[in-house]
ZAMARGU-4260 file (C-alpha; in steps of 0.2 Angstrom, whole numbers, plus 5000, padded with zeros to 4 digits):
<rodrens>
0) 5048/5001/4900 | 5060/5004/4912 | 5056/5012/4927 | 5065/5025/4936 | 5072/5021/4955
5) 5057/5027/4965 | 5043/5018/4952 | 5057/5002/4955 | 5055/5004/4973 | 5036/5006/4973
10) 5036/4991/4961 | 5046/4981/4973 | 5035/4982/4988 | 5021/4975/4977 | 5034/4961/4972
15) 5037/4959/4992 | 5017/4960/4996 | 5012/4947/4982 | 5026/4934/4989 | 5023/4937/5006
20) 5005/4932/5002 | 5009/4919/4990 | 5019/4912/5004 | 5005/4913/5016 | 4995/4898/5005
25) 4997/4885/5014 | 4993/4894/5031 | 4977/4892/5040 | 4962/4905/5038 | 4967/4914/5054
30) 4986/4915/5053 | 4985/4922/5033 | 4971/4935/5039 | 4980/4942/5053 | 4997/4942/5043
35) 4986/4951/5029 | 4980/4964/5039 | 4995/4966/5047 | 5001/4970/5029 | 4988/4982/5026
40) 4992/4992/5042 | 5011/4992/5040 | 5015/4992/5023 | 5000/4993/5010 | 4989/5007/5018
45) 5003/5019/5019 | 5008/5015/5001 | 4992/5020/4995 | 4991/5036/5005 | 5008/5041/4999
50) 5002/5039/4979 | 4985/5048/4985 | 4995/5062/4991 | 5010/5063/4980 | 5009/5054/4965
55) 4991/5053/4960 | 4989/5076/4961 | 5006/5077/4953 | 4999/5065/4938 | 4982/5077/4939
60) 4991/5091/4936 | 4997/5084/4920 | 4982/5074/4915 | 4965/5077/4919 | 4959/5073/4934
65) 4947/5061/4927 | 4960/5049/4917 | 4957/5033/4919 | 4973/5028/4926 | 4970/5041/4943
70) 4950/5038/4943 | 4957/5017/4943 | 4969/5019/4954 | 4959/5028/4967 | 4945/5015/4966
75) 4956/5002/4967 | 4961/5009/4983 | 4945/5015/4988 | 4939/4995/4988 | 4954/4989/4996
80) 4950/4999/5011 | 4933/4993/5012 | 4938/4974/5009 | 4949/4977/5024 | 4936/4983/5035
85) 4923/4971/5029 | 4940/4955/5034 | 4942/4965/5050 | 4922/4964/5054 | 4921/4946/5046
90) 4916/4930/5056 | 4914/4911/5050 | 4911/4908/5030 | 4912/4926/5028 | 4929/4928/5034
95) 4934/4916/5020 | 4927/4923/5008 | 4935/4941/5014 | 4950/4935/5015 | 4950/4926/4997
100) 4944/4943/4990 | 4957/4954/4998 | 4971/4946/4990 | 4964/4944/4975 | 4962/4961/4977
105) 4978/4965/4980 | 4984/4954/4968 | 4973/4965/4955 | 4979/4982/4960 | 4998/4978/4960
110) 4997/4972/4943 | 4986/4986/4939 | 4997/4996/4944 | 5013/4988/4937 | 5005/4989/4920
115) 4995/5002/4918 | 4999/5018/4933 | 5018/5018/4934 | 5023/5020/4914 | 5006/5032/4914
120) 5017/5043/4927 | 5033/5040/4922 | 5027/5045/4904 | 5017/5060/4911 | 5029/5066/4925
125) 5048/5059/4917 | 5061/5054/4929 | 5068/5069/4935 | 5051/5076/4943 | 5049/5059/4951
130) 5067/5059/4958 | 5061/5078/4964 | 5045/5068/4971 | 5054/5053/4980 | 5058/5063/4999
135) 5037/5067/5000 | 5032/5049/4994 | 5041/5042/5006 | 5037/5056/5020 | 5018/5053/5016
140) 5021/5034/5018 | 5030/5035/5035 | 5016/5047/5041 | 5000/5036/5036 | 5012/5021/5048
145) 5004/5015/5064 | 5011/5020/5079 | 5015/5010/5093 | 5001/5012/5107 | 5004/4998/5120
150) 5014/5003/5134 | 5025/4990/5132 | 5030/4998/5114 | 5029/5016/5124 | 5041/5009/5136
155) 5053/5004/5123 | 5052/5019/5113 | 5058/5028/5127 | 5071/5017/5133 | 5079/5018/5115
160) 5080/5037/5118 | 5089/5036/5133 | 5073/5039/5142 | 5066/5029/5157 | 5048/5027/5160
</rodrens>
């Protein structure tokens, strides 16, 4: 099945996330756990919030609320939150094993997702309502980003603006 544009763009920031970790093999422990969280934070996270908010209730509406694709989906990103605390919270052998877990994790869902969730939507939904969807998936996703806290990011937030600290 071909997906329409926003599924494509969905399905290429899993493409991007499973290089980027595939990439990371041959780095040590430390440097592929903080490049994984940073994932997480930057990118993931807010992925999953946007399909908990947008796509996942829309597909609801048109399925029951207990089909296996949302009741997966949600699990799925249920346990990825808590791998990432549990990573975050890890020290010594059991920061390995963390780390191994999440992106296997990872791994799992985006294919999950690729196989299963995105043609379940686009068959539920169609493309139109998805193109209608597109401005609040990506609206949710830019809301559930971090925000700059340092002063140092402050300071260059407002120096961008035309502002001075």
């Amino acid at each position: 099945m071909t997906l329409c544009p926003p599924l494509r763009r969905l399905s290429a920031e899993h493409a991007r996330w499973l290089a980027e970790v595939a990439g990371w093999a041959s780095a040590g422990q430390e440097d592929r756990t903080s490049r994984l969280l940073a994932l997480w934070d930057l990118e993931v996270l807010p992925h999953c919030r946007a399909e908990e908010e947008v796509l996942l209730p829309e597909l609801a509406g048109r399925l029951s609320e207990a089909d296996a694709a949302i009741v997966f989906t949600l699990s799925d990103h249920v346990a990825l939150r808590r791998l990432a605390r549990e990573l975050r919270e890890a020290r010594g052998a059991a920061r390995a094993e963390a780390l191994a877990a999440m992106e296997r994790k990872l791994v799992e869902h985006a294919r999950f997702e690729e196989a299963t969730l995105f043609p379940a939507v686009q068959e539920a939904l169609g493309c139109d309502r998805i193109a209608g969807l597109a401005p609040d998936l990506a609206a949710a996703a830019e809301a559930s980003r971090p925000r700059p806290t340092s002063s140092a990011a402050l300071a260059a937030s407002h120096t961008r603006k035309g502002r001075k600290s």
